[in-house]
C-alpha positions as CSV (number, residue, x, y, z in Angstrom):
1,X,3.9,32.6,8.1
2,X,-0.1,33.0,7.7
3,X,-2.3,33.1,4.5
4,X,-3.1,35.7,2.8
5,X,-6.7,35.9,3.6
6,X,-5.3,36.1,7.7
7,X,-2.9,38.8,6.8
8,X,-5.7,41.2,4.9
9,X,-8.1,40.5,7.7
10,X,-5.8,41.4,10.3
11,X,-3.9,44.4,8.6
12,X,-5.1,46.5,6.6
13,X,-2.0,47.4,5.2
14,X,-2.9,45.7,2.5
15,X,-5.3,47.8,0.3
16,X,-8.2,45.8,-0.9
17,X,-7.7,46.7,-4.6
18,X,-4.2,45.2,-4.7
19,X,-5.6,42.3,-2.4
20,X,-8.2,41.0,-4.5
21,X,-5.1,40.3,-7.4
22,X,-3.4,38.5,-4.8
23,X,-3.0,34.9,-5.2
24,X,-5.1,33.2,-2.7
25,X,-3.7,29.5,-3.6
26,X,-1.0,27.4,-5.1
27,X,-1.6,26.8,-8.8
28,X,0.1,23.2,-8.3
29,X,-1.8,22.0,-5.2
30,X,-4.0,24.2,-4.5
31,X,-2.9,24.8,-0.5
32,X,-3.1,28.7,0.5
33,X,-0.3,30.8,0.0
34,X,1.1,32.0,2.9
35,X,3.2,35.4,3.5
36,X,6.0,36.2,5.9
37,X,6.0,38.7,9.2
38,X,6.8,41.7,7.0
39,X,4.5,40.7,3.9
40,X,7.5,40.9,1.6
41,X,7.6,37.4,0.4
42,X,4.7,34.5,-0.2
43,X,5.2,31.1,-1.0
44,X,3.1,27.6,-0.8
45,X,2.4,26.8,2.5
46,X,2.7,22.6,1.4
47,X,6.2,21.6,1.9
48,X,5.6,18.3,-0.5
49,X,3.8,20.8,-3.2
50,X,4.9,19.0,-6.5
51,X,5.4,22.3,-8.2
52,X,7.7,24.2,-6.0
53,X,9.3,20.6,-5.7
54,X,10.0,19.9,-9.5
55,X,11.9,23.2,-9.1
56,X,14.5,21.8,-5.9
57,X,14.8,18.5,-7.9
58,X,15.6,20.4,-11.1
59,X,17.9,23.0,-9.2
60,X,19.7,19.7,-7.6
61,X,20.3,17.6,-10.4
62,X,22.0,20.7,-12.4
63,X,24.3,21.0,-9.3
64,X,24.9,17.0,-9.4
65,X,25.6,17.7,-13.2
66,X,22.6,15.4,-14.5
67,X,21.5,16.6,-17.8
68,X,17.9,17.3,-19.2
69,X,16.5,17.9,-16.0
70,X,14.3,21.1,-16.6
71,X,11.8,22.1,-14.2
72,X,8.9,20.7,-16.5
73,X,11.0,17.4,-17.3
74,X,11.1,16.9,-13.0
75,X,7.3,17.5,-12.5
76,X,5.9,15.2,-15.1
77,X,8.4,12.5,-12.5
78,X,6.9,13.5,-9.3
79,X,3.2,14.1,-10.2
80,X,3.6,10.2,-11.7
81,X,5.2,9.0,-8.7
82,X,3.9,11.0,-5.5
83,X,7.7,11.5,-5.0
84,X,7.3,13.2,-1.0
85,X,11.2,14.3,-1.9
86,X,12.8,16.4,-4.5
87,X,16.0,13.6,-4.7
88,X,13.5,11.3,-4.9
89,X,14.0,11.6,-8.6
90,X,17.4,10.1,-8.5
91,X,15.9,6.6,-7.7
92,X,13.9,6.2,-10.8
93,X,13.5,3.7,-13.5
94,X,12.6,3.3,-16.9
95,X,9.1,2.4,-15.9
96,X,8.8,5.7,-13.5
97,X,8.7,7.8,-16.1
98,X,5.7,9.4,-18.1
99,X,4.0,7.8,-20.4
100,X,3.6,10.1,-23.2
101,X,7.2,10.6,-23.2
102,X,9.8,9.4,-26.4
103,X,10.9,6.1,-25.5
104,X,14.0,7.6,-26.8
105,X,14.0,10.3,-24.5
106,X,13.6,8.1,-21.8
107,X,16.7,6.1,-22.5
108,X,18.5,9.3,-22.2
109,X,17.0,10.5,-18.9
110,X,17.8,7.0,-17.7
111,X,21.5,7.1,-18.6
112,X,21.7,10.7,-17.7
113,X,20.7,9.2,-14.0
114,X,23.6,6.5,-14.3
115,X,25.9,9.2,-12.7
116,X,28.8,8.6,-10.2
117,X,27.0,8.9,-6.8
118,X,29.4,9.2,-4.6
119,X,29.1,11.9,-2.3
120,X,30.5,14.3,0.6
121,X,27.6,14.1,3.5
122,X,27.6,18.1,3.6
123,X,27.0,18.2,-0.2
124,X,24.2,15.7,0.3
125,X,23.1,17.9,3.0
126,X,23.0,20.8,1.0
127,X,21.2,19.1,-1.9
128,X,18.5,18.9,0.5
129,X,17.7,22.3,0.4
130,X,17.1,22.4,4.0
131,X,16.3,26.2,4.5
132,X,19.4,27.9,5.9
133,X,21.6,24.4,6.0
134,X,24.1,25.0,3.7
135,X,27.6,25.6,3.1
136,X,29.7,25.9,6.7
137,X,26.5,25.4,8.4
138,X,26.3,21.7,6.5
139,X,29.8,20.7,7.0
140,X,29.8,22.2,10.8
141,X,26.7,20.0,11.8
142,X,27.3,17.0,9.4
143,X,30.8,17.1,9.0
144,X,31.9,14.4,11.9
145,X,29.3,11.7,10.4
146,X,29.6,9.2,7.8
147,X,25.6,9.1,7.3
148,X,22.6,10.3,8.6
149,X,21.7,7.1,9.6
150,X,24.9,7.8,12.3
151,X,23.9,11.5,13.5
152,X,20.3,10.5,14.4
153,X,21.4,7.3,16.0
154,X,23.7,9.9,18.4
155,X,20.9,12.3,18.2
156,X,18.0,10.5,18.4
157,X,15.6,13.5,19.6
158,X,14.5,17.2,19.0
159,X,16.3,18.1,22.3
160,X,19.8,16.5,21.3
161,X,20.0,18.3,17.8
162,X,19.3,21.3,19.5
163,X,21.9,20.6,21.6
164,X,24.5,19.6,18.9
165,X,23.3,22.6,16.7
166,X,24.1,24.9,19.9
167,X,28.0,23.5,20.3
168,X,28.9,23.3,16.9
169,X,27.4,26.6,16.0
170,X,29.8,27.9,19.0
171,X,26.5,30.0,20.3
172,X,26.8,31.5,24.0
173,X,23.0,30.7,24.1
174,X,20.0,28.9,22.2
175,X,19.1,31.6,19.5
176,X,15.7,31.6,17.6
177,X,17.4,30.5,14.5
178,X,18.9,27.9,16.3
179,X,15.6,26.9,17.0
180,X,14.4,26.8,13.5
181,X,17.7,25.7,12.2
182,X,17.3,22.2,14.5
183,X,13.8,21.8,14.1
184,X,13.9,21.9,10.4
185,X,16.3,19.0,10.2
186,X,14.5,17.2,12.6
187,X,11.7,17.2,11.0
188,X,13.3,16.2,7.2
189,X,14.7,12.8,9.1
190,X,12.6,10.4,7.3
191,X,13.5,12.3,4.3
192,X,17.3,12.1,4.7
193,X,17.5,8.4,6.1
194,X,15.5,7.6,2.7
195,X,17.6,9.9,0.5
196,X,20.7,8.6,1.2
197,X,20.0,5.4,-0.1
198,X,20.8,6.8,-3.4
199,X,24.1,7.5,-3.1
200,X,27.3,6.1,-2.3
201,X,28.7,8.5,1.0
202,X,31.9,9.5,0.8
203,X,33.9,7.9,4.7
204,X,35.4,10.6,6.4
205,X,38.7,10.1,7.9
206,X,39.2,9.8,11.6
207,X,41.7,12.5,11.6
208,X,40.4,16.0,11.2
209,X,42.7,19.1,10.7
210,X,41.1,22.5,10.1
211,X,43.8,24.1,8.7
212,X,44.8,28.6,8.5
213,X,46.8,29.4,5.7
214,X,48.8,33.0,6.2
215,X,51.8,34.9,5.2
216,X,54.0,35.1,1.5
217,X,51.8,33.7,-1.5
218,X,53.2,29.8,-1.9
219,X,53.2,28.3,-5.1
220,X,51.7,24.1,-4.8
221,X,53.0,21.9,-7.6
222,X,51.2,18.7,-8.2
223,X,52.8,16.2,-10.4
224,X,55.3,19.1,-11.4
225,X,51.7,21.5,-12.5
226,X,51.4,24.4,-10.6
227,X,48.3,24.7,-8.6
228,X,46.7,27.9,-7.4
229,X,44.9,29.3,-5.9
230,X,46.0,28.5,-2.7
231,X,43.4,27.4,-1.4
232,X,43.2,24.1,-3.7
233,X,46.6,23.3,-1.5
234,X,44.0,21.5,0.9
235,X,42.0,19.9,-2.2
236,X,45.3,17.9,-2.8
237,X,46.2,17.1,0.7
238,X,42.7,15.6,1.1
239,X,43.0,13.6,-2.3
240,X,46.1,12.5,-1.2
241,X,45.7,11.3,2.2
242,X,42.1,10.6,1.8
243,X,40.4,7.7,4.6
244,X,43.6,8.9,6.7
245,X,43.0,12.2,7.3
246,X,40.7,15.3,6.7
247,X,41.7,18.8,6.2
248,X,39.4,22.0,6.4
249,X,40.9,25.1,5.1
250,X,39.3,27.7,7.6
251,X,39.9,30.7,4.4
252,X,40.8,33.4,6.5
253,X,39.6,32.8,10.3
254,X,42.6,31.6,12.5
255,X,39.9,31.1,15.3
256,X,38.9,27.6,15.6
257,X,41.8,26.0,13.3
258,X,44.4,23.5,14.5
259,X,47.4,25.0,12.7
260,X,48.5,28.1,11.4
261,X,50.6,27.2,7.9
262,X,53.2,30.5,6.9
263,X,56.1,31.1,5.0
264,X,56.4,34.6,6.9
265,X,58.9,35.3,9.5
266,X,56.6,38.3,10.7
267,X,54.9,38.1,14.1
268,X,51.5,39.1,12.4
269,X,48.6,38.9,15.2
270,X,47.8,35.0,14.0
271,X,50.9,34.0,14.6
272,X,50.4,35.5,18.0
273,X,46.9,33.6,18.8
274,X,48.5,30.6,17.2
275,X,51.1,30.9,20.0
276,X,49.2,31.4,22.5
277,X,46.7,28.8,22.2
278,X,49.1,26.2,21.7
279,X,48.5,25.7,18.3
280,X,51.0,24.2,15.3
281,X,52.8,26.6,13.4
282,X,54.9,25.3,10.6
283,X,55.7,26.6,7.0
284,X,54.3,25.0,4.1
285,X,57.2,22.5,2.9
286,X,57.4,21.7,6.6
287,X,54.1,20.2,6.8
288,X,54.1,18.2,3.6
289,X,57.5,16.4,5.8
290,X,55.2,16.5,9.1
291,X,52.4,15.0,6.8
292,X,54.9,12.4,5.5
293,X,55.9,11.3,9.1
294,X,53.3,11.2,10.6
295,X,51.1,9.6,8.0
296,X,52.3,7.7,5.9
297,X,52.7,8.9,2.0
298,X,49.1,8.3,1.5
299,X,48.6,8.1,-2.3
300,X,52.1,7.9,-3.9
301,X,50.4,9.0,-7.0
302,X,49.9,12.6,-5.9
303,X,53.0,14.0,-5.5
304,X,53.0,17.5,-3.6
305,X,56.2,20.0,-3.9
306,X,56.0,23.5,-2.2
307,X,58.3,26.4,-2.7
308,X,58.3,30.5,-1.4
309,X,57.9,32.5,-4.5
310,X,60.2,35.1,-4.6
């Protein structure tokens, strides 16, 4: 990234009558606006800039399901409070607030914030808005930890995350983005051992199951209700044996799964690799009774039926 100013003076692909309506610096903080390798995109160049931020914190509490949170709402907070986070906004008090705002409103803000914090540590991830950290890449970096505290205690420099990022990305080499990817989170550390302060995290299970479901469309019942798609299967495995064990549906990749669940009596080609790799292959009913065995009923409130639709 380089400013805008650099990018003019050194290509002049950028006529100087569309140049000079260019913005030259944040509105918020006034840092230069920078512009990526192929001049398609500019942005602040401050990470901690209180507007851009306002929009994040706003953007996170929607997603958390906290009301009233507008854009606005979230920078009147941080410019008060030199918040150097966008989740720093879930920690606030009454006092925290703005002044010129209805006591009223305040309340409301305040009780909005009184939200169940508990939390899954890839969620919390993600929250962060860590560029490209999200989704698979949050629960394959994170997913093995209990709290951040944990992973940077076991990865206590650059040169470890790097690592980690290399293994559990399953890269042949160290790729750029790799690079950035592990960098990035090195450098929000502070940020994330603060952060999760706030919430309550979620204790993953010791056992771990990434789980490929394949074959004849099964129908779930929980508590006699009939649950589909199929995919929330592994929802109600993991709210029923949750602190024993951890399942991962792995959608539609048999690569890299544990077991291969089918009601199909066809050798399809993931049977096959399951076979061949010494993986589990059972039906669906068969690993409710595995699950059973194995570990216990877990919570004897759900109750989980399968059966083949015909």
């Amino acid at each position: 990234m380089i400013s805008v100013r650099t990018a003019y003076e050194l290509d002049q692909r950028i006529p100087e009558d569309i140049y000079k309506h260019l913005p030259k610096t944040c509105v918020y903080c006034k840092s230069p606006i920078v512009m990526n390798d192929n001049y398609t995109s500019m942005r602040c160049s401050n990470p901690k800039c209180s507007g851009h931020m306002s929009h994040r914190a706003s953007q996170a509490m929607d997603k958390l399901g906290v009301k009233e949170f507008g854009p606005a709402t979230c920078l009147d907070i941080i410019q008060k409070n030199n918040h150097q986070h966008h989740l720093d906004l879930v920690s606030i008090s009454l006092p925290d607030l703005p002044d010129n705002m209805h006591y009223g409103r305040k309340e409301r803000l305040i009780h909005h914030l009184g939200f169940d914090k508990r939390i899954d540590l890839p969620v919390l991830l993600e929250l962060c808005q860590i560029d490209g950290i999200a989704g698979k890449t949050a629960e394959r970096v994170i997913g093995d930890y209990n709290s951040f505290e944990q992973f940077f205690t076991e990865h206590p420099t650059y040169e470890n995350i790097l690592t980690h990022f290399n293994n559990t990305l399953k890269r042949r080499k160290v790729t750029r983005n790799t690079v950035r990817l592990a960098y990035k989170l090195w450098l929000a550390k502070d940020d994330l051992l603060r952060i999760e302060k706030y919430f309550n995290i979620n204790q993953r299970a010791d056992t771990k199951l990434v789980v490929c479901m394949t074959g004849d469309i099964v129908t779930a019942t929980y508590n006699s209700l009939p649950v589909r798609p199929r995919s929330k299967f592994i929802e109600l495995l993991n709210l029923k044996y949750q602190n024993i064990a951890t399942f991962i549906n792995s959608e539609k990749s048999i690569a890299g799964s544990d077991i291969l669940l089918t009601d199909s009596s066809k050798r399809t080609k993931k049977y096959n690799y399951a076979k061949n790799n010494n993986m589990i292959v059972s039906t669906f009913g068969g690993f409710i009774q595995m699950l059973n065995e194995t570990l216990g009923e877990g919570n004897p409130d759900i109750k989980i039926d399968v059966r083949r639709d015909n």
